[in-house]
N, C-alpha and C positions, 0 to 999 in steps of 0.2 A: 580750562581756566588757569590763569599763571597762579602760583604759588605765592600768598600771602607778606609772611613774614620772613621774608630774606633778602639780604643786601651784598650785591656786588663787590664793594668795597667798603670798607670802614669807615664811617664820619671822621672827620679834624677834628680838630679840640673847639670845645663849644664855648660860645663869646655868647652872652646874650648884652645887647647891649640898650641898655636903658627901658623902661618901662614901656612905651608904645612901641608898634611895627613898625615899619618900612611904611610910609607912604599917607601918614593919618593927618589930617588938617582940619581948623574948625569951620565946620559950619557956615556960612552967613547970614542963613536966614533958617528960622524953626524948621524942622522938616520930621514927622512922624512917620519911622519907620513898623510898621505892623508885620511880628515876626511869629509865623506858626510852628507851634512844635508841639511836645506830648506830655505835658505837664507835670504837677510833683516834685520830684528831686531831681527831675531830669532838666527841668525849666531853670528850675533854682539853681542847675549847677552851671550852665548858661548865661544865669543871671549875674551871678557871681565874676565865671569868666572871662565872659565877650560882654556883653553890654552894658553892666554898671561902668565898667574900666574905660569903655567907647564913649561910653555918655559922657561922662568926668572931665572926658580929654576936647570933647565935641559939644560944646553947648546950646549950638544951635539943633541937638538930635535926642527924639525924643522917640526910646524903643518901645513898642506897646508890646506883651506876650499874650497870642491868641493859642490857648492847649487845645486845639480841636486836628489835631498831627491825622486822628483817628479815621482814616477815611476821607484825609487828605486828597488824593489822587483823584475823585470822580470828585471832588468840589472845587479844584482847582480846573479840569476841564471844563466843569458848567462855566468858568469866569471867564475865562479864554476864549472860549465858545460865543458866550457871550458879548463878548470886549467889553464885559467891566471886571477888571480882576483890580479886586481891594487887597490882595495878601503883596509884603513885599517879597518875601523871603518863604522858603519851605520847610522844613526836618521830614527827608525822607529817609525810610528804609531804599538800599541797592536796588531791590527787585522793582519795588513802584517807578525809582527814580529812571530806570531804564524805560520801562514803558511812557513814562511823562518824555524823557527825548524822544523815542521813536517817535512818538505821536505831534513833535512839536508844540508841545505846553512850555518848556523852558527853554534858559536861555542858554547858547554853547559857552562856555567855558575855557581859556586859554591859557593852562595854568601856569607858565612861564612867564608869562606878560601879565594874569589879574592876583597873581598870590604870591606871596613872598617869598623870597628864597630863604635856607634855612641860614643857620647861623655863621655858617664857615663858607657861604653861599654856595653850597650846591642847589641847583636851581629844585623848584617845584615838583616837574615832572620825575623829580629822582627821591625827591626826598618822602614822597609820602609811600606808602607800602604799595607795592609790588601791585598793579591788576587792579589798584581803587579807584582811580580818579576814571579811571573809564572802565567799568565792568559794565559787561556784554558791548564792546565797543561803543558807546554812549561815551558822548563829551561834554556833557552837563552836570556834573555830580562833583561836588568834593565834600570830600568825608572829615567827619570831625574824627569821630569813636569808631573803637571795634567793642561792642558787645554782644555778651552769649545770652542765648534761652536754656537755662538749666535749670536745678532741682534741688529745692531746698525742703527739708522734713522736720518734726517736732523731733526735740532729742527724747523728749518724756512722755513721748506716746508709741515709742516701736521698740518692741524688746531685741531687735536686731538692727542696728545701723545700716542702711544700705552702701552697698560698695559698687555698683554697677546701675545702670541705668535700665537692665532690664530687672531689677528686682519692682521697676513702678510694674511693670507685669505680671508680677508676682503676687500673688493678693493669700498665700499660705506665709511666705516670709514676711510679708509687708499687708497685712489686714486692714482695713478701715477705706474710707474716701479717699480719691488723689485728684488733683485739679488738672486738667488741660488746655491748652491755648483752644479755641472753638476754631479750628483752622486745621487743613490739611498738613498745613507746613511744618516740618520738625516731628509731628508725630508720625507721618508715614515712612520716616529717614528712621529715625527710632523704633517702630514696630519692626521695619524689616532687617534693622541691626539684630533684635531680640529673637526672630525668625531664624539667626542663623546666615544671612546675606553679610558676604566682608565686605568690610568700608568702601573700599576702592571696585565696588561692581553697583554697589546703593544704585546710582542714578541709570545706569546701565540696564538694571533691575526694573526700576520703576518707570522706564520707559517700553514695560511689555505690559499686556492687560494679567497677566497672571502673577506678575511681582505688585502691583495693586492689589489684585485678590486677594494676595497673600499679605498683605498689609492693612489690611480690613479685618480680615480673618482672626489678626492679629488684637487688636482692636478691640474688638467681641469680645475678646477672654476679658476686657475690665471695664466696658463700657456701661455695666449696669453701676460700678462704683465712682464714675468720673463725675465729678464736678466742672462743667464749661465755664471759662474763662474769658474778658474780651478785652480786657484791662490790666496793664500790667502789674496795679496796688490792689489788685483783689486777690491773688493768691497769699501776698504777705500775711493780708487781713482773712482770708480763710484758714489759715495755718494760726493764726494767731489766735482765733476765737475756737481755734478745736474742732472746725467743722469738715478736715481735712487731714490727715497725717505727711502725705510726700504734694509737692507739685511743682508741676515747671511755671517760671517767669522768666524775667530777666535782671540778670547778677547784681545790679545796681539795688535794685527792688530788693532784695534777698540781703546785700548788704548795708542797708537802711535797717532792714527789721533786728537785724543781729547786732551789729555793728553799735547802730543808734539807738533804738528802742529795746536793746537787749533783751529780745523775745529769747525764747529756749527752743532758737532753729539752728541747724546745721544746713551748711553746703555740701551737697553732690556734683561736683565738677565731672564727673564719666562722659564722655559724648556731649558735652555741652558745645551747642552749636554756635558756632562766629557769626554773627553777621555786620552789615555795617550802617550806620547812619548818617546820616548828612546833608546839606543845601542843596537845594534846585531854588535858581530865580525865573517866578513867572515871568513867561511871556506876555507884553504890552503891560506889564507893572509902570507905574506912573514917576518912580522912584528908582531906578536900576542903577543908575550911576551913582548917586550917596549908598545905594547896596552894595554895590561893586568895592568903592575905599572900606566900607565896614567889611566885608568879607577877605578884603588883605589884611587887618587887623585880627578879624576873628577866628582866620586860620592859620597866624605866625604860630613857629616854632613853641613861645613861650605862653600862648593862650594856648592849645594843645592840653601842654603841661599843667598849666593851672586848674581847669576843668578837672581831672583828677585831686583837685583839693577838698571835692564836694561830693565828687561819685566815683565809683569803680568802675571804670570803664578807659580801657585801654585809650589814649591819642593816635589818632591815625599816621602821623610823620613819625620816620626815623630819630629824627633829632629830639624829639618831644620826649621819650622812652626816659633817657637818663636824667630828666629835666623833674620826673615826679618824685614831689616828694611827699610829707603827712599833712594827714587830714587837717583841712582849715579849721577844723573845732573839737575834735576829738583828740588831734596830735599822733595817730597812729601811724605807723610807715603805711602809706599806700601800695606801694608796689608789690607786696603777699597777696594783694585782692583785687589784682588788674586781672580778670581771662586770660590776658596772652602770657603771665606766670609761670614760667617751664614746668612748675611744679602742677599749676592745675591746668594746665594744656596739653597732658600726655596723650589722651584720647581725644582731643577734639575732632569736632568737622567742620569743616567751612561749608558755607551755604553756598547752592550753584545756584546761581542769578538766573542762569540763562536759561537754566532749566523751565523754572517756577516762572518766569517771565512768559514763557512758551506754553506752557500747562495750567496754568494757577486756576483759569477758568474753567478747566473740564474735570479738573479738582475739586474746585468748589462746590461746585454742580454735585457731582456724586459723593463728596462727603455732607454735603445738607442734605442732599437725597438719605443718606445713611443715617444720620443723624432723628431725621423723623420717623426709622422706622419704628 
């Protein structure tokens, strides 16, 4: 997989010029567009955005948000399948969105011709990070965010701070409940980080039946204390109500609860794992071309940017990076609580798409298999 966060050359000096993108026109007639994604702060920050700003500009367009992102990918084939697909728009995870191309549910993507150039106009294809616009060779995807699933703990319930990501397997340093995603993914990369496997053999690893074993194994030592997770507002709220001491989510979620609600949690950045989110347009959608102009709106240089007004969560283009600035209602500098942060990105890992895209299901299988024993 090509390396994420790196550029060939430098940006030019950045121009942004005027409030809408490249390419936005009104409407002429009403037209509701139905955009799924995964709700919360994550919707809201969307809202904020790409669509209130689209709407405003475009009168005749009218964005509904359906949060049901959740298992998105087997209800968008039922529709496809069926040739009645109601959704306009998607929010997927990298790994679904590949699978939704293979399998031709979405529509290809051509991102020199349907997305904007950045500001100094370097075209599309250069300007978003490294490996995103088509991970696992898939050419339907463009990414809004890069965010991480990491670990966030009560500060007034561990007499020890955690500094590492294997103290959640620690249960003498770090005593009490710790919450998990109810999924193979990220915990088996982390079990066998805490095993002793270095970063750069993980996947190597977990493509033999004994680096599984040993990642199960791994597992066991806390599985009588985890708490499962399916939802990314439930560990906040199980850390918040005391029914848990450390647990993984996602950074956004983690900086809502702190940030906003001033709960008494701390962030664990150790191994907090990259991944990415982003649009896939159904296939036989009724609406694909008013999709089309709103997705070269929703994914200019300076939407990017502004999303970071509302959530922590990195913008997928280059040019969007120096563009962030503070919170739209708190006033804080955003950019200490983006993931890709040099400060909290020393450890990271990037998610392998093609792996999990390749395995996910013989995964699944034997960790629900595990799971009921």
């Amino acid at each position: 997989m090509k390396k994420l966060f790196t550029k060939g050359t430098a940006l030019a000096a950045l121009a942004v010029a005027g409030t809408l993108g490249a390419g936005v026109t009104a409407a002429s007639a009403e037209t509701t567009l139905t955009v799924v994604s995964w709700g919360g702060a994550y919707t809201a920050s969307q809202q904020g955005a790409y669509h209130a700003p689209y709407m405003a500009a475009n009168k005749g367009i009218k964005i509904v948000n359906d949060d049901s992102a959740s298992g998105a990918l087997a209800k968008l084939r039922a529709q496809v399948e069926a040739k009645n697909v109601t959704w306009d728009l998607v929010d997927m995870v990298a790994s679904d969105a590949i699978t939704a191309c293979d399998d031709g549910l979405v529509e290809q993507i051509n991102p020199d011709k349907d997305l904007a150039a950045a500001p100094d106009g370097t075209p599309a294809s250069k300007d978003f990070f490294a490996g995103t616009l088509n991970p696992g060779g898939s050419n339907c995807f463009i990414p809004q965010i890069v965010y991480s699933t990491t670990f966030g703990y009560r500060t007034d319930k561990v007499k020890v701070a955690p500094t590492s990501v294997c103290d959640v397997f620690d249960l003498k340093k770090i005593p009490g409940k710790r919450a998990l995603e109810k999924k193979p993914i990220n915990n088996i990369e982390w079990a066998l980080l805490c095993s002793g496997v270095p970063k750069d053999k993980l996947y190597e690893v977990m493509s033999t039946k004994e680096g599984i074993d040993k990642a199960f194994a791994k597992l066991d030592t806390i599985k009588s204390e985890v708490v499962w997770w399916t939802k990314g507002a439930q560990t906040p709220q199980l850390l918040s109500d005391g029914e848990v001491v450390i647990g993984s989510t996602y950074n956004g979620r983690l900086f809502a609860a702190i940030e906003e609600k001033k709960q008494p949690i701390a962030m664990l950045w150790d191994y907090q794992v990259f991944d990415l989110d982003g649009w896939v347009v159904p296939k036989g959608g009724k609406n694909t071309a008013e999709v089309m102009k709103y997705l070269k709106f929703a994914t200019d240089t300076q939407r990017l940017a502004d999303q970071a007004k509302f959530i922590s969560y990195g913008p997928a283009r280059y040019s969007s990076g120096p563009l962030v600035g503070k919170h739209g209602k708190l006033g804080i500098d955003m950019k200490p609580h983006m993931p890709t942060n040099a400060k909290n990105a020393k450890t990271q890992l990037l998610f392998n798409y093609e792996w999990w895209a390749d395995n996910r299901a013989s995964l699944d299988e034997r960790f629900n298999a595990w799971l009921a024993k």
